[in-house]
KOLMARDO-366219 format. One record per residue (C-alpha): x, y, z; residue number from 1. Coordinates in pm, whole numbers, plus 50000, padded with zeros to 5 digits. Each point is the difference from the previous one (the first is absolute). Layout:
<atoms>
> X|Y|Z|NUM
...
</atoms>
This chain:
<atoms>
> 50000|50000|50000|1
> 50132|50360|49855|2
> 49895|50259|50279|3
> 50009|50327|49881|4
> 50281|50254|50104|5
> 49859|50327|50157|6
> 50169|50334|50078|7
> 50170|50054|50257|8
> 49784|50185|50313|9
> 50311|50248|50026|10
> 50101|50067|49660|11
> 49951|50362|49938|12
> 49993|50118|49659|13
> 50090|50347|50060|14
> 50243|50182|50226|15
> 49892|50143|50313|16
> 50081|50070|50353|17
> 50007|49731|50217|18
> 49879|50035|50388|19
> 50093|49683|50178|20
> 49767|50128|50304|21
> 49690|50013|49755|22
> 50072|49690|49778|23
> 49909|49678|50122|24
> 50034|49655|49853|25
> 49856|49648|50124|26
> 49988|49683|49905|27
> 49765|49684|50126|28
> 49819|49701|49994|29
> 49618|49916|50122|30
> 49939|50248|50261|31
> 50160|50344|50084|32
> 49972|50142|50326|33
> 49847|50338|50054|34
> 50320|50221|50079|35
> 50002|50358|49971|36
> 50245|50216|49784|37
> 50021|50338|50046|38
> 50096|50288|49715|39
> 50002|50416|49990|40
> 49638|50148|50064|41
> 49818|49967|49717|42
> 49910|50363|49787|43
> 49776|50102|49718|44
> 50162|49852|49629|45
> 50204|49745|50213|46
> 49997|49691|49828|47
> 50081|49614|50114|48
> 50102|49705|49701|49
> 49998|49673|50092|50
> 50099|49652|49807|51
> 49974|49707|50052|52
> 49919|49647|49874|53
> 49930|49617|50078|54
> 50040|49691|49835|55
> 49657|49811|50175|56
> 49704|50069|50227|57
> 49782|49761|50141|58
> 49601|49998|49882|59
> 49752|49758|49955|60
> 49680|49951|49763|61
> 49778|50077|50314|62
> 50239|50323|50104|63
> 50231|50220|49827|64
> 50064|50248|50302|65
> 50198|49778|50149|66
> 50301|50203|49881|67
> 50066|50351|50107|68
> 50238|50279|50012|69
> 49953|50325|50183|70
> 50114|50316|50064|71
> 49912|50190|50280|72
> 50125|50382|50040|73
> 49929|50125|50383|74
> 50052|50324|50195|75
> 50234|50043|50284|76
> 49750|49849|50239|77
> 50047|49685|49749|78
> 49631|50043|49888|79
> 49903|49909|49670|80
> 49913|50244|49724|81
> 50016|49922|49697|82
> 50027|49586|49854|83
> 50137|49862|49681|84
> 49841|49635|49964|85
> 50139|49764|49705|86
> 49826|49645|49976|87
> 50210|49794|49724|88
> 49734|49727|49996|89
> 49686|50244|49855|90
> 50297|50177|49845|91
> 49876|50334|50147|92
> 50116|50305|50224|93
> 49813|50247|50217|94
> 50053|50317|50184|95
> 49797|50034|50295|96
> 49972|50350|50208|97
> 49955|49885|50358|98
> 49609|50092|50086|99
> 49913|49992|49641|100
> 49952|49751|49715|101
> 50306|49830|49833|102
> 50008|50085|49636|103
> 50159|49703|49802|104
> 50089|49894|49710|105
> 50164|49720|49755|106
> 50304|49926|49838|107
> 50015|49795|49696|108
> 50207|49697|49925|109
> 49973|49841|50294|110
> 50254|49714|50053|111
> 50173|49802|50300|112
> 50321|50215|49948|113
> 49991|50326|50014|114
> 50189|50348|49963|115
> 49773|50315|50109|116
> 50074|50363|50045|117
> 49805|50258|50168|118
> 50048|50382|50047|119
> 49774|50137|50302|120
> 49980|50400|49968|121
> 49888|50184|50293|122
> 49863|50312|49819|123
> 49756|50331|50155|124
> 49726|49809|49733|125
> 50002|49622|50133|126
> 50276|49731|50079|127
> 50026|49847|49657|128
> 50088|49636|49865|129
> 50229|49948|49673|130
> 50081|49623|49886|131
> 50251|49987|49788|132
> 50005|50367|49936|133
> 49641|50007|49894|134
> 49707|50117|50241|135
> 49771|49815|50198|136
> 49794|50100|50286|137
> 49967|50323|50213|138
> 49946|50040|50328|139
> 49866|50384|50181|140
> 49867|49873|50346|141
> 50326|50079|50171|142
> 50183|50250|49789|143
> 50010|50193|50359|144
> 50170|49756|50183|145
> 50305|49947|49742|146
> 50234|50212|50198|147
> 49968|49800|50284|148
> 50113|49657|49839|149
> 50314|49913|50162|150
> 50076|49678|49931|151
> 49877|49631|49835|152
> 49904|49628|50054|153
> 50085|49729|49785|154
> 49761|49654|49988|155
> 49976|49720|49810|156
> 49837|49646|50031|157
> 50026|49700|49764|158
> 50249|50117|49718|159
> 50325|49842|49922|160
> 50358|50128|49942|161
> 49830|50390|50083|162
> 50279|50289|49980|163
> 49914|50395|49968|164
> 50149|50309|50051|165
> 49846|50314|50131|166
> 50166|50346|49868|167
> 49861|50299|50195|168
> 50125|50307|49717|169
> 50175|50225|50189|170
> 49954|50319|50128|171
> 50252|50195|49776|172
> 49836|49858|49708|173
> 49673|50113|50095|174
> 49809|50277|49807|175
> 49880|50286|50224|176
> 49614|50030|49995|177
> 50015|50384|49829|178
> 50127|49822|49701|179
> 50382|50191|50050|180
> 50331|49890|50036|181
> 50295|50221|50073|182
> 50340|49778|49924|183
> 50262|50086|49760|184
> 50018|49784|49650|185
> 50429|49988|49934|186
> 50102|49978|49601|187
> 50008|49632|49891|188
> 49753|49901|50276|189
> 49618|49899|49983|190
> 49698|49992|50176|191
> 49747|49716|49983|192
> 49630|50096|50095|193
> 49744|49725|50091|194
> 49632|50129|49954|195
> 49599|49858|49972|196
> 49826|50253|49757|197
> 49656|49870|50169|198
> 49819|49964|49652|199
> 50018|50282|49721|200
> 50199|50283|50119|201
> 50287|50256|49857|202
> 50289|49984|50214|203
> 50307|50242|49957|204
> 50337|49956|50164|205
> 50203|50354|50006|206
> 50368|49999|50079|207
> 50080|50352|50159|208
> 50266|50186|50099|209
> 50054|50180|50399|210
> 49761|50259|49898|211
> 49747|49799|49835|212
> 50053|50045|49647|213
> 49925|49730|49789|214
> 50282|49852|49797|215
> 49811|49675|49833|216
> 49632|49897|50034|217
> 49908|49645|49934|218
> 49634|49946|49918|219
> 49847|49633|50039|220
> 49683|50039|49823|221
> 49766|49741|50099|222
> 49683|50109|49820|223
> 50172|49937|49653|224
> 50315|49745|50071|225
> 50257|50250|49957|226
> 50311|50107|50173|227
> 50151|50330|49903|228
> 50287|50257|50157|229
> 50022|50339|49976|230
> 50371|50252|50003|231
> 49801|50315|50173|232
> 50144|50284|49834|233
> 50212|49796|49701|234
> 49625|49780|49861|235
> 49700|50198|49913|236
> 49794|49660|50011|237
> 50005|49670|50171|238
> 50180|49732|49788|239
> 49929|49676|49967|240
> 50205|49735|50206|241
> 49820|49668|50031|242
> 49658|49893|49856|243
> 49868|49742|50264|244
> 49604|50005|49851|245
> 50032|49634|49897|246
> 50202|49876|50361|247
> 49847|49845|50307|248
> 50116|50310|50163|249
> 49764|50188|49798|250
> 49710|49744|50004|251
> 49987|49863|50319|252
> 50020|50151|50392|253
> 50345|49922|50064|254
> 50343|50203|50209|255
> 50167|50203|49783|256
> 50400|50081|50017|257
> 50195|50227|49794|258
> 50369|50097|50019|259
> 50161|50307|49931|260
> 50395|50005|49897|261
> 50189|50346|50071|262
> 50304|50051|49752|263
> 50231|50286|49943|264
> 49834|50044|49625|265
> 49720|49812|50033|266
> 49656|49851|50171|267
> 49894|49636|49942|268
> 49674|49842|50072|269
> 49898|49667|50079|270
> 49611|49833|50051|271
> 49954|49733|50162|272
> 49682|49865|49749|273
> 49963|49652|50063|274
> 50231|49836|50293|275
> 49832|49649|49971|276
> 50025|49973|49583|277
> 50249|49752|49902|278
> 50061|50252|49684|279
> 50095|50399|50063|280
> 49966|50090|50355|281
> 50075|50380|49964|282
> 50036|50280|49767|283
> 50136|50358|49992|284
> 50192|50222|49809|285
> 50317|50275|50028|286
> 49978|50385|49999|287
> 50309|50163|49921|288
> 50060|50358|50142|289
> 49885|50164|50313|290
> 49995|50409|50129|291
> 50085|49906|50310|292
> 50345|49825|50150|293
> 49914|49632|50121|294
> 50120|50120|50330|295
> 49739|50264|50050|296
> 49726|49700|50015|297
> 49895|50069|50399|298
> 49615|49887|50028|299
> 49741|49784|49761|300
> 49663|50089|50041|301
> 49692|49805|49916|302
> 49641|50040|49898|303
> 49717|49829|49856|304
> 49670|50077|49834|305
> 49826|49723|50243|306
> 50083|50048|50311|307
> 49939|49687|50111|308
> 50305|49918|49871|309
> 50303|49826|50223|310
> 50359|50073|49941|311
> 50177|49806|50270|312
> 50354|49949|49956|313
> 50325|50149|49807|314
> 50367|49899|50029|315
> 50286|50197|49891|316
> 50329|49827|49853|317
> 50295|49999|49751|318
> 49885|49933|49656|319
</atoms>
């Protein structure tokens, strides 16, 4: 019997700070006790990822809940707030509010062993559920009692050869909730955005110098699948960059990411369109000249035509 190789539950596939105190990894067999882990205080636009996988659960033709894996993230008085629920043998997941209704839904392709991946975004417009980049489920019950989360329990009954890791993102990383970050950009250095447009919205990225003055605008254009960027005071229009109106990241609720490459002579974009296709996975496009020195990049500002839009997490590094 061939069994399937999976990924790896700590392969990352893109660079990124790493916070030993809010990264946790564990590994086990039929039954995991209920110990608690503790991380930073949650805030608005913090975000958790978690992978993980199994190679067998147990189930029956009479029961299929045998199997279970949960998730529970509590407040400093270790009470329960909010619950992530996955049950392999329906081959479903649910997010429950405590007090309120769980909200769930399924996952297709369900098989014995499995590789899953799930963002959790604590926003000011619900804790939201991605699988596999894409989005599921909502919650809004407790959206007032995400600053107190504090820490998480891990259980699991009846499946085999279980192993997961945890990433809280870190704090650095996280987007303020006025949409504004003040950090310096270097010359040959980028910064990689991670965003949910929340449906069809316009969002702009502006790169800015000390005083505010824009230097490059970068419009994702959600209403017709279109990325373009904008030289204030060298373009009199936007320009074209990308045309994502055919992508999954055009057609479907998904996170969006986008990276922006400062060079002495030149800008260069990069979409992220499709990160699960097995064909092109990003697209983008160079703009030579700029009226302002790479150096002079202090802040990035962003905006969106829906509010209801999340933009939850940037890094800064050398390109």
């Amino acid at each position: 019997m061939v069994v399937e190789a999976m990924p790896s539950v700590s392969y990352v596939n893109e660079l990124r700070p790493i916070s030993q105190d809010d990264d946790y990894y564990f590994i086990s067999g039929r039954v995991q006790n209920k110990v608690i882990r503790s991380f930073h205080r949650l805030e608005f636009n913090d975000s958790i990822k978690i992978r993980m996988k199994h190679y067998s659960y147990s189930q029956t033709l009479c029961d299929k809940t045998q199997c279970i894996i949960i998730f529970n993230f509590l407040d400093e008085h270790e009470d329960e707030i909010v619950r992530l629920t996955i049950n392999p043998g329906t081959a479903e997941f649910s997010l429950l509010c405590v007090s309120d209704e769980a909200i769930t839904a399924a996952f297709p392709n369900n098989t014995y062993n499995k590789y899953y991946e799930f963002l959790l975004l604590f926003s000011n417009i619900g804790i939201m559920l991605f699988y596999n980049e894409y989005f599921k489920v909502k919650v809004q019950h407790c959206i007032t009692q995400i600053t107190n989360i504090t820490s998480f329990q891990h259980i699991i009954a009846e499946t085999f050869d279980f192993e997961a890791s945890l990433e809280v993102r870190s704090e650095n990383a996280r987007i303020p909730g006025n949409w504004h970050v003040v950090e310096p950009i270097p010359a040959d250095h980028k910064i990689i955005i991670k965003y949910y447009p929340n449906e069809k919205s316009i969002i702009t990225i502006q790169l800015a110098d000390k005083n505010g003055i824009t230097a490059l605008n970068v419009i994702i254009d959600y209403t017709t699948g279109i990325l373009y960027t904008r030289r204030m005071r060298l373009d009199n229009e936007n320009k074209q960059c990308v045309n994502f109106g055919s992508t999954q990241q055009f057609t479907t609720q998904m996170l969006g990411k986008v990276e922006i490459g400062i060079f002495p002579q030149q800008y260069k974009i990069t979409m992220q369109i499709n990160e699960r296709s097995q064909l092109i996975t990003a697209d983008g496009c160079l703009i030579y000249g700029h009226h302002l020195s790479p150096y002079d990049i202090q802040q990035i500002i962003f905006d969106s035509t829906n509010k209801r839009a999340v933009f939850y997490a940037y890094y800064i590094y050398q390109a």
